[in-house]
C-alpha positions in Angstrom: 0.0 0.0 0.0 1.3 3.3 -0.7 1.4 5.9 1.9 -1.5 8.6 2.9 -1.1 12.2 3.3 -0.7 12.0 6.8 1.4 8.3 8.3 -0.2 5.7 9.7 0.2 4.7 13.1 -0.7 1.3 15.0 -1.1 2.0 18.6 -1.1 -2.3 20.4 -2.6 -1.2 23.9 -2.8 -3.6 26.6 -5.9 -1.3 28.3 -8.5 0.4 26.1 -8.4 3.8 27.9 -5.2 4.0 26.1 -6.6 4.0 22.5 -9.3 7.2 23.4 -6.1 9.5 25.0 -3.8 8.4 21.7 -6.8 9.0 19.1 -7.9 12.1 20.3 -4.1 13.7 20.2 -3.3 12.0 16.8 -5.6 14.3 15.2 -4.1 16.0 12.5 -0.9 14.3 13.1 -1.4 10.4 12.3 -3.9 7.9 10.5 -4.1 6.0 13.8 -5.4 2.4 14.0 -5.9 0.6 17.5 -4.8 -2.9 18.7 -5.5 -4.8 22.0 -3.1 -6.8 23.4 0.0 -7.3 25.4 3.8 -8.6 25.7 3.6 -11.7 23.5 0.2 -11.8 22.0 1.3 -8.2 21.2 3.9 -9.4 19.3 1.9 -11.6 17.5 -0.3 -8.8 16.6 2.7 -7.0 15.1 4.4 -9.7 12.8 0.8 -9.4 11.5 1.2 -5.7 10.3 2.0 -4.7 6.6 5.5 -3.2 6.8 4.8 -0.7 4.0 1.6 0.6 5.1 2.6 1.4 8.8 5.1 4.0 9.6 5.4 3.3 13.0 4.0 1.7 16.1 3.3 3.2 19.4 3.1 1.0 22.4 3.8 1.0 26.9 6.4 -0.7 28.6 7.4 -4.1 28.1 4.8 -4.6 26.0 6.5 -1.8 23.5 9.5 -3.8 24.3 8.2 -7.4 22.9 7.0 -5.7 19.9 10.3 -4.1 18.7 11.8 -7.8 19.2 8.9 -8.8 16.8 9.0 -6.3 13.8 11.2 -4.2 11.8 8.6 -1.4 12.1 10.1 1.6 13.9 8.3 1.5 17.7 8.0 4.4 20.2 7.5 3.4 23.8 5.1 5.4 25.7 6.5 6.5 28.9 5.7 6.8 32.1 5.6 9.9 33.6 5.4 11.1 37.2 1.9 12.5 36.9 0.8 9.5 35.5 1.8 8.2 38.9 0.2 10.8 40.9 -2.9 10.5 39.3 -2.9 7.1 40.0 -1.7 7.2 43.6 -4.1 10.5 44.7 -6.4 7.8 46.5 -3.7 6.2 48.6 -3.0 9.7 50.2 -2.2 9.2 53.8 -2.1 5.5 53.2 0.1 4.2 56.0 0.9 0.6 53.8 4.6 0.8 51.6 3.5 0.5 47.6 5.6 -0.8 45.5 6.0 1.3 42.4 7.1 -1.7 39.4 8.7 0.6 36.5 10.4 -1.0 33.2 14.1 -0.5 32.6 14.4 3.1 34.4 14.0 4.8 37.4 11.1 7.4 37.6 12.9 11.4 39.0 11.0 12.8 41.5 9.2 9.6 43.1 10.6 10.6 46.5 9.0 14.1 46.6 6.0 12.5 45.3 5.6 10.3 48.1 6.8 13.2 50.3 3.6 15.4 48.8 1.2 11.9 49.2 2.4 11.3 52.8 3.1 8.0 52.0 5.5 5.1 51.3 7.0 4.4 47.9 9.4 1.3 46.8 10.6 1.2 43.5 11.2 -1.3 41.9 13.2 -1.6 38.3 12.9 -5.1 36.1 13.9 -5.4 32.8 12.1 -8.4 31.3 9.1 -10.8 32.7 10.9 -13.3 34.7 12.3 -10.2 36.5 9.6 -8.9 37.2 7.3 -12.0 38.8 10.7 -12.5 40.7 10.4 -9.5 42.2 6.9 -9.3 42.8 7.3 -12.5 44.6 9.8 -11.0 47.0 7.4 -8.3 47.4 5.0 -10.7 49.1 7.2 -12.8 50.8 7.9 -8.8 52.2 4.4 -8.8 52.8 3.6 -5.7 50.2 0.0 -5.5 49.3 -0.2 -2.2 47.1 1.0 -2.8 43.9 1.4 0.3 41.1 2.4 -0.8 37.2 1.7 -1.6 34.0 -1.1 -4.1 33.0 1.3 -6.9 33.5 2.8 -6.0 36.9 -1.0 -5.2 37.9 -2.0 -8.6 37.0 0.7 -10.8 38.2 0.5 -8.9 41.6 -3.2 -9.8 42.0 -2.3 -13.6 41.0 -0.2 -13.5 44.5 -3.2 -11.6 46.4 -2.1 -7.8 45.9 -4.0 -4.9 45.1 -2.7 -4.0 41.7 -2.9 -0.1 40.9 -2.9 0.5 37.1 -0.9 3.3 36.2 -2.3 4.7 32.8 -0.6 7.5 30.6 -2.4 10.4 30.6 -2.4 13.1 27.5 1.2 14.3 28.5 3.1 11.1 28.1 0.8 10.1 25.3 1.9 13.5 23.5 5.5 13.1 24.3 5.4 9.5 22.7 3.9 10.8 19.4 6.3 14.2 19.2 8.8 11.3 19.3 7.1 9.1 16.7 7.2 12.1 14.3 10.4 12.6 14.5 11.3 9.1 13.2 8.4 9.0 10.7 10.3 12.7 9.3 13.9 10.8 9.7 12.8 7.6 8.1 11.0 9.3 5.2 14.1 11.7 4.9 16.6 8.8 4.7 14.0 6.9 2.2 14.4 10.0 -0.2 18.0 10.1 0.0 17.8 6.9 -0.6 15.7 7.1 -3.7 18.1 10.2 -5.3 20.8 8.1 -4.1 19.7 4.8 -6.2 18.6 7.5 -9.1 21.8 9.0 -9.2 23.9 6.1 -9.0 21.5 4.3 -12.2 22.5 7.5 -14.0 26.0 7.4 -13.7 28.1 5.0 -16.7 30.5 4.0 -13.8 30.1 0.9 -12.6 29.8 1.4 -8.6 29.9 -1.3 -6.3 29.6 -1.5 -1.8 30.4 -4.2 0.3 30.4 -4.2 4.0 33.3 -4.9 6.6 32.6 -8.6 6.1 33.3 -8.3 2.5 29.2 -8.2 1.7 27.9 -6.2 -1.4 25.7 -3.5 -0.2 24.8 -1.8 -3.4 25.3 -3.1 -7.3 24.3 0.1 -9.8 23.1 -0.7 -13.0 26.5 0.1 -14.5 27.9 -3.0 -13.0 25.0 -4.6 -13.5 25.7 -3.6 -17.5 29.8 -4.6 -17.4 30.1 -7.3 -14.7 26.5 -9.4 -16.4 25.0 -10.2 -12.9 21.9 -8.6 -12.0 21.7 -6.2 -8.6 19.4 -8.6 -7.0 21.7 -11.6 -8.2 24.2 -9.6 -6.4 23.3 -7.9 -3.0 24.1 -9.8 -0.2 26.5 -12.5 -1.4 30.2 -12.4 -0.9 32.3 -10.2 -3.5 34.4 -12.7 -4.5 31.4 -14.9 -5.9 30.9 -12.4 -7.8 34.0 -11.4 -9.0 36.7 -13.9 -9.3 39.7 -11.7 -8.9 38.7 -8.7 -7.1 41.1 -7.2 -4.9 38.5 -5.8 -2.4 38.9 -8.1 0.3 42.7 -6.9 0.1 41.8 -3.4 0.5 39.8 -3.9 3.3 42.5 -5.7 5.2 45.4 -3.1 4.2 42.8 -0.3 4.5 44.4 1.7 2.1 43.2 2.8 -1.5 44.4 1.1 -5.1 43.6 3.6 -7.7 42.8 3.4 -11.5 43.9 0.1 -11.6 43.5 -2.6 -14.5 41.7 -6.0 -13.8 40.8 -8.5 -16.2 37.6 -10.1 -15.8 36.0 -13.1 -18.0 34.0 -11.2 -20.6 35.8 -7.7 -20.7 38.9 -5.4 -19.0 38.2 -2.6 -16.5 39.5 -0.1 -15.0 38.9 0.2 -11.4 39.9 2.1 -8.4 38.7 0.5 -4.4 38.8 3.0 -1.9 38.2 1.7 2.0 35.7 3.7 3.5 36.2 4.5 7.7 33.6 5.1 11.0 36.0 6.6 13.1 39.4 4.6 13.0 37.3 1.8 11.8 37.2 0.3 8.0 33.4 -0.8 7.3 33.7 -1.3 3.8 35.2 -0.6 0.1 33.7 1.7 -2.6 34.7 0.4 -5.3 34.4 1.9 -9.2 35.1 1.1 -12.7 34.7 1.7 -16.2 35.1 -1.4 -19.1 38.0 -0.4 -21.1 35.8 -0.5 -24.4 33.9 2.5 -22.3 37.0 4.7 -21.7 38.6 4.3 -25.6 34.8 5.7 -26.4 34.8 8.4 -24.4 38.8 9.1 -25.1 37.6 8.8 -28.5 34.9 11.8 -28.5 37.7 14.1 -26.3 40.3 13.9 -28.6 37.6 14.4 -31.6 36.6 17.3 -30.1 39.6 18.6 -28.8 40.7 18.0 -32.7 38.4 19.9 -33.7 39.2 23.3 -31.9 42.4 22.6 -32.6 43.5 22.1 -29.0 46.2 19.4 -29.1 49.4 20.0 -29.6 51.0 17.0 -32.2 54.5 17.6 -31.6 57.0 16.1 -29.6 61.1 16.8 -28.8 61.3 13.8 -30.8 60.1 15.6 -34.1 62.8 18.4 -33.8 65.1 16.8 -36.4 68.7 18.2 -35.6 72.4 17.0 -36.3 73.9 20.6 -34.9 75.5 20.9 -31.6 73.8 24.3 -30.9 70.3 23.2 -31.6 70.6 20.3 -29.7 71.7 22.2 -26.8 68.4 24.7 -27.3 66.4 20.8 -27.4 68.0 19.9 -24.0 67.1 23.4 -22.6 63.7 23.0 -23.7 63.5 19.8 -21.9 64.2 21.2 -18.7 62.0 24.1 -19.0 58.9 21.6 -19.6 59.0 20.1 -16.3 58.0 23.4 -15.1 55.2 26.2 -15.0 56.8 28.8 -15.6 56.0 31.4 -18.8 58.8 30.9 -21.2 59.7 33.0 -24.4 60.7 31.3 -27.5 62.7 33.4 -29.8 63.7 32.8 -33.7 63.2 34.1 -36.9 60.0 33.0 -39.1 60.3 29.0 -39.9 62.9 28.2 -37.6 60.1 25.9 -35.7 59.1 28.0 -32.5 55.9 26.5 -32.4 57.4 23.1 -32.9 58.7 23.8 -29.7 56.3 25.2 -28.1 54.1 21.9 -28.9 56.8 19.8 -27.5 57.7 21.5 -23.8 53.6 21.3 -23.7 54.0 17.3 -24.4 56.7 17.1 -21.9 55.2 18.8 -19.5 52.3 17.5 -16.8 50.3 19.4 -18.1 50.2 17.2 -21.4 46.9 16.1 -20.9 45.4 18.9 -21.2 44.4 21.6 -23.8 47.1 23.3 -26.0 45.5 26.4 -27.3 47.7 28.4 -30.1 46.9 31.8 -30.9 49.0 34.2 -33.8 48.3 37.9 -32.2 49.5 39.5 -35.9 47.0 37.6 -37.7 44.0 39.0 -36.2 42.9 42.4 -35.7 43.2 43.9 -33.0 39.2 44.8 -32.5 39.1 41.2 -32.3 42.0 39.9 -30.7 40.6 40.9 -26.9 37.8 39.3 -27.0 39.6 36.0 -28.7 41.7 36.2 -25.9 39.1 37.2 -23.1 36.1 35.8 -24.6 32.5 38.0 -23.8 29.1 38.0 -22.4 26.3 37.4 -24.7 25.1 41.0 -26.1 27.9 42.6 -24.7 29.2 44.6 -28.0 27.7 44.5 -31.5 27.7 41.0 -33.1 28.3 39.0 -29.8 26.5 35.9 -30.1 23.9 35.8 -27.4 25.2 33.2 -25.6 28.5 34.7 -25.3 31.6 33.3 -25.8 34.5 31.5 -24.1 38.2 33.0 -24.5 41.3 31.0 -25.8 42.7 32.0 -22.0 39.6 30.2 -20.6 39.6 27.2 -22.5 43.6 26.6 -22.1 42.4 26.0 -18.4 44.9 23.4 -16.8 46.9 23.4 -20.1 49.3 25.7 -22.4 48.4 29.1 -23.9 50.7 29.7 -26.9 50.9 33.2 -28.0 53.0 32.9 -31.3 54.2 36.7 -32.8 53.7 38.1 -29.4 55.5 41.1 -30.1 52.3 42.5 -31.8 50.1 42.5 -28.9 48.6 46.3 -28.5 49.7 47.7 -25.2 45.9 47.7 -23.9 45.4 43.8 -24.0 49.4 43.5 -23.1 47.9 45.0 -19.8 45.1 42.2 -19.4 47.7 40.1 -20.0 50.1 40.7 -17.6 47.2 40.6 -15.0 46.9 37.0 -16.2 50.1 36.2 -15.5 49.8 37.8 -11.8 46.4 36.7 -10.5 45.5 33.9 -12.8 42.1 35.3 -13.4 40.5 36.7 -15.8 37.3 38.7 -16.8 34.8 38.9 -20.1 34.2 41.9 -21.9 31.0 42.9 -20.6 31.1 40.5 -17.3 31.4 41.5 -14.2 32.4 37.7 -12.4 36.1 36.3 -11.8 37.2 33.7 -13.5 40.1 31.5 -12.0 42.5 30.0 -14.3 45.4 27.9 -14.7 47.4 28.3 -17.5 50.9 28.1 -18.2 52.2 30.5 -21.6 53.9 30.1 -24.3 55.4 33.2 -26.3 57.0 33.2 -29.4 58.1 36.4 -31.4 61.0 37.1 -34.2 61.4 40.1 -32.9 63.9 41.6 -29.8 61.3 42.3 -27.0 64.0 43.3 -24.7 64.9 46.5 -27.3 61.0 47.3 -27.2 60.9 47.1 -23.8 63.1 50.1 -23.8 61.0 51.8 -27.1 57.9 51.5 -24.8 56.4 49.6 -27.8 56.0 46.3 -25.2 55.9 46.6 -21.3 58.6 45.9 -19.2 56.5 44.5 -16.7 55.1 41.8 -19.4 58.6 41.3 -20.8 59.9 40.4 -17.6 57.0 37.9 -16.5 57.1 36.4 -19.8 61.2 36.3 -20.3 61.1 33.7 -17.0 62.1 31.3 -19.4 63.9 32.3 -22.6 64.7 30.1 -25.2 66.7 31.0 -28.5 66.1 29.0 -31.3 69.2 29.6 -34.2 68.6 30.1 -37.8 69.7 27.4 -40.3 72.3 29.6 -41.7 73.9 29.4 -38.3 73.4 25.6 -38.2 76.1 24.4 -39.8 75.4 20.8 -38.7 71.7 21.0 -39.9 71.5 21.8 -43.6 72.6 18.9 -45.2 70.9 16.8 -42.7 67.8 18.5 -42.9 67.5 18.7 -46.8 68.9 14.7 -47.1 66.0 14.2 -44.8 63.6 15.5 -46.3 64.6 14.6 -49.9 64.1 10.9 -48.5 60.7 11.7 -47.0 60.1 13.2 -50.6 61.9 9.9 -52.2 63.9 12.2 -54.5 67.5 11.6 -52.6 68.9 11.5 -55.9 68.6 15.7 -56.0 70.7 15.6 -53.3 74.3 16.5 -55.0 72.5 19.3 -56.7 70.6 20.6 -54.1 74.1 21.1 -51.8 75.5 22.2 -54.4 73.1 25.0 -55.6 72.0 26.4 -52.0 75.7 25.8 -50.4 75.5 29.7 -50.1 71.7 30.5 -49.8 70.9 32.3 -46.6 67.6 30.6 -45.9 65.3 33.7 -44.9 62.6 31.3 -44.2 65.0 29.0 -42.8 63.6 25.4 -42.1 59.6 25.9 -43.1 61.5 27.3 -46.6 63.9 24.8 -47.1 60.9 22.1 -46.4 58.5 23.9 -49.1 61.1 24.1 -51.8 61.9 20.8 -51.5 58.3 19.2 -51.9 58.3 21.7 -54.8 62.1 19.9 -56.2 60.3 16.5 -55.6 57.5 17.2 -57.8 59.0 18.5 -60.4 61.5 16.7 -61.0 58.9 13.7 -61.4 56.7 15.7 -64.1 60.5 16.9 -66.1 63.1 14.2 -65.0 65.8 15.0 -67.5 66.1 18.7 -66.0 68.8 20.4 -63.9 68.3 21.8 -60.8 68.4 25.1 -61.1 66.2 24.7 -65.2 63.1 23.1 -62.4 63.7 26.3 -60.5 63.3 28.2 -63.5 60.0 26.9 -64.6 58.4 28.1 -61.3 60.2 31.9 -61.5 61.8 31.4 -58.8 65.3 33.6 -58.7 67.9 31.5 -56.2 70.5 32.0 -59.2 72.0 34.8 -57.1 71.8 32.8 -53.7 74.1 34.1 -51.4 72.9 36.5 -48.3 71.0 39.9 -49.7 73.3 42.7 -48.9 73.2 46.3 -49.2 75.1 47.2 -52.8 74.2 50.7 -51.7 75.1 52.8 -48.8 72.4 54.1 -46.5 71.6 58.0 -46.8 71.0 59.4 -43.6 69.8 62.7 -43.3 71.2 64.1 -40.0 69.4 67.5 -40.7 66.3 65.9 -39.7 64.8 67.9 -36.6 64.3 64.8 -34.6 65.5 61.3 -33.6 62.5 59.7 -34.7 62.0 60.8 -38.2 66.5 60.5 -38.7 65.3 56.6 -37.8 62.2 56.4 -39.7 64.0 57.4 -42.9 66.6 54.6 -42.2 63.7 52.2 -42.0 62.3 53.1 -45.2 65.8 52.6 -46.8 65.9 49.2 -45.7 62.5 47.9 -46.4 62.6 49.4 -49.8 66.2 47.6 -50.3 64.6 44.3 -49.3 61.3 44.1 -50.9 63.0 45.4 -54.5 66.0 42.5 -53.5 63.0 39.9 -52.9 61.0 41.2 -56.0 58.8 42.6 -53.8 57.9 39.4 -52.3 57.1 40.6 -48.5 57.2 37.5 -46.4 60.9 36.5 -47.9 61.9 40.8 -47.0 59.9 39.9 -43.3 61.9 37.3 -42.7 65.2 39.0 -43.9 64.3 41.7 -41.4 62.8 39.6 -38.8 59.8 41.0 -38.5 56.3 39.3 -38.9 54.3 39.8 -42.4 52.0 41.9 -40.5 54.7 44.2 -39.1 55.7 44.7 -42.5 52.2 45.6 -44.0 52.1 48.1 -41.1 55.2 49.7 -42.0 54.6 49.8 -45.4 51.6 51.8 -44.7 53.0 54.3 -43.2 55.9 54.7 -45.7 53.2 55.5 -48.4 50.9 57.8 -46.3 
């Protein structure tokens, strides 16, 4: 049966005056139904009772006492009280006879002044089951007592051996004291049920497999997870001894050492698992193991739909110290450095000119570091505006400028939480968001444009530039504050014109990789004195472009395959000025004497290059983006 608004009560009386006091103050409170009996017929009565449909039973005495032995219904013992004994002893005022006053299990305060207030003689008298008490009554009459106060059964036996028995009934005070208490464990039981029932709810929703036993190695809960990967049912399950249910646990052994194993794999006879058992303590005392898992097919799923996503957004990094291909002494060094630096947190600068493999770098110390498992965000600050780049960087709230989506958005800072944010061409950060940067780097918090909340983060960062911070540190161009929190770890990657031990390495390398070794002769041969401007990346590119040519015209030269594509390496050696600088020293200031220089140069370079500006960006090393910025202000 399923429960009423209000809970049901069954009151077992062993005198029906009981039953008209308890129903009149269960009004409101209880659906109370009424029972006659007492001690053992009592019990009878109570096996009887449909443990669903009664909440609780109320009872007196020993009779409460039999019941509780009888049911696993929760019952509240109606107590005796001292007015209950007054009422009942008001006629014996004066009496000059002792009473014995029978009470179960506990001593009543305040008898003494009771009898004080009665003028009369009280002996009490404490038994604690029913062969106690007809021993006792019997050495009340070999005492020659013949006033006897109680319950129905001390009342009844005393007038089996010829005393007066004086029923003592509970009057509205003890009855309302008894039901206050029965409330209480109808509101407990009902709260523990419901935590019970989220409990089971929650525990059917999660895709772990979860599994209790008990200090004697008994499984106390089986979820439907483990139900799923183990192939035993819960009821199958709860109760029996772990290792009948699993062959090879370990949980026994947890519970004697009483300490944790943790993401552990165990084999079992239709799948793999990983599982962790953790021994769970009352005080200093183990009373069980929780113990969790996951089928391996589960996790590769799950790993599976990370990675894709992760993919995706483009935050992994792919690269390990392993792909940083070097046969130089120098750039091995710079590896070894790199290695060191990953087993920190600390921010660290990567310097180099364009294609010299900063970012490769950047991926590896992220791979070697313990934060590998976690997000590697890369972000180039000279390829997007800068109207843009603060809230790429920040994210927003939703509505909080023009064109914000109205959910708002997340910012690469945010979502390299517990990973690496790579800031490639760093050196092009405006000086507002080099601010909100630097606060980054201090407080490890940031804030959305538009928000108002805190948002704790843990990131470690990445910078990479081609260009000397430290000298625009002292233009003002770049903070000095920034510079010096990011140049905690500095790491100089050389160009390949300075690595002498790299270029014929590299390009036999990556002929192989491009199965055209047999260009290799040539190819030393032809760029012996070529200053690589784009250094690695452009050695790489011209090479995939060597392979597939010389597939499509195999009888041509080197330098004829070059030809057909325009490009001019006939002159290859290092561009160099053929002209000296003019420098105006009638200029009226500093800046302008320096601009003009700068003009100079990039004109020199781009007509050198054919006007080709990432080759004359590289030369200068400077980003493509720098450049364009110059070159706009030459021409305005």
């Amino acid at each position: 049966m399923k429960h009423k608004s209000l809970p049901n009560l069954a009151l077992i009386t062993p005198y029906p005056y009981l039953a008209d006091v308890v129903i009149a103050q269960c009004a409101g409170l209880f659906n109370c139904h009424v029972y006659h009996g007492s001690l053992e017929k009592a019990a009878t009565i109570a096996r009887t009772l449909d443990k669903e449909y009664y909440d609780v039973i109320l009872s007196r005495g020993g009779t409460a006492e039999y019941i509780a032995r009888a049911t696993d219904i929760p019952v509240v013992t109606i107590q005796m009280s001292v007015s209950d004994l007054l009422k009942a002893l008001i006629p014996l005022k004066d009496c000059q006879r002792p009473i014995a006053f029978f009470n179960y299990q506990r001593y009543l305060p305040d008898v003494v002044l009771l009898a004080s207030s009665l003028n009369i003689v009280i002996d009490e008298f404490v038994f604690i089951s029913h062969e106690d008490m007809t021993s006792q009554l019997e050495q009340c009459y070999a005492r020659h007592y013949t006033i006897v106060a109680g319950g129905c059964p001390v009342t009844e036996t005393a007038r089996h051996y010829q005393m007066q028995g004086i029923l003592i009934e509970n009057g509205v005070e003890s009855v309302n004291s008894a039901l206050r208490e029965a409330l209480a464990i109808v509101e407990t039981t009902r709260r523990k049920m419901l935590d019970m029932t989220r409990l089971e709810i929650i525990l059917s929703s999660i895709t772990e497999g979860i599994i209790v036993t008990n200090e004697n190695n008994d499984i106390q809960l089986f979820n439907k997870a483990a139900e799923s990967i183990i192939g035993i049912s819960a009821p199958q399950a709860l109760g029996k001894q772990i290792d009948a249910i699993i062959k090879n646990t370990r949980i026994n052994q947890v519970l004697l050492s009483k300490s944790p194993e943790i993401r552990e794999l165990q084999e079992l006879e239709n799948t793999s698992i990983i599982t962790s058992r953790v021994p769970m303590f009352m005080g200093k005392n183990c009373i069980g193991v929780v113990c969790s898992f996951t089928d391996t097919p589960q996790i590769q799923k799950v790993e599976r739909i990370i990675r894709g996503k992760l993919q995706k957004k483009g935050f992994n990094a792919r690269y390990t110290f392993d792909h940083i291909l070097t046969a130089d002494s120098a750039m091995q060094a710079v590896k070894k450095l790199a290695q060191v630096y990953a087993r920190t947190d600390s921010p660290v600068m990567i310097y180099g000119e364009s294609g010299t493999g900063k970012e490769l770098f950047a991926q590896s110390i992220h791979n070697h570091s313990n934060r590998k498992s976690g997000p590697f965000v890369a972000i180039n600050c000279a390829a997007i505006p800068e109207s843009l780049l603060e809230s790429e960087l920040f994210g927003y709230e939703g509505g909080s400028f023009t064109g914000a989506k109205r959910e708002g958005k997340e910012g690469l800072i945010e979502l390299a939480h517990r990973g690496t944010l790579f800031l490639d061409e760093i050196g092009e950060l405006p000086l507002p968001i080099q601010s909100r940067l630097l606060r980054v780097l201090q407080e490890y918090e940031i804030m959305h444009i538009g928000g108002k909340d805190i948002i704790p983060v843990d990131v470690r960062i990445i910078g990479a530039t081609n260009r000397a911070l430290s000298s625009m540190a002292g233009e003002g161009s770049f903070r000095r504050d920034l510079f010096y929190r990011l140049n905690v770890l500095p790491l100089t990657v050389p160009p390949l014109r300075e690595r002498a031990g790299d270029f014929r390495y590299l390009a036999s390398k990556f002929l192989c990789d491009a199965a055209a070794e047999h260009l290799l002769g040539q190819f030393v041969d032809f760029f012996a004195t070529y200053a690589w401007p784009g250094n690695v990346r452009e050695m790489r590119f011209i090479i995939e472009r060597l392979a597939l040519l010389s597939v499509g015209f195999p009888h041509y030269s080197l330098p004829e395959m070059l030809s057909l594509t325009g490009s001019a390496f006939s002159a290859a050696p290092a561009p160099q000025p053929s002209a000296p600088l003019q420098v105006d020293l009638t200029k009226s200031s500093l800046k302008e004497i320096t601009k003009d220089v700068e003009r100079q140069v990039i004109r020199f370079y781009l007509d050198r290059y054919q006007q080709n500006q990432e080759q004359a960006a590289a030369t200068l090393g400077i980003s493509k983006m720098s450049l364009w910025r110059k070159l706009k202000g030459i021409n305005h």
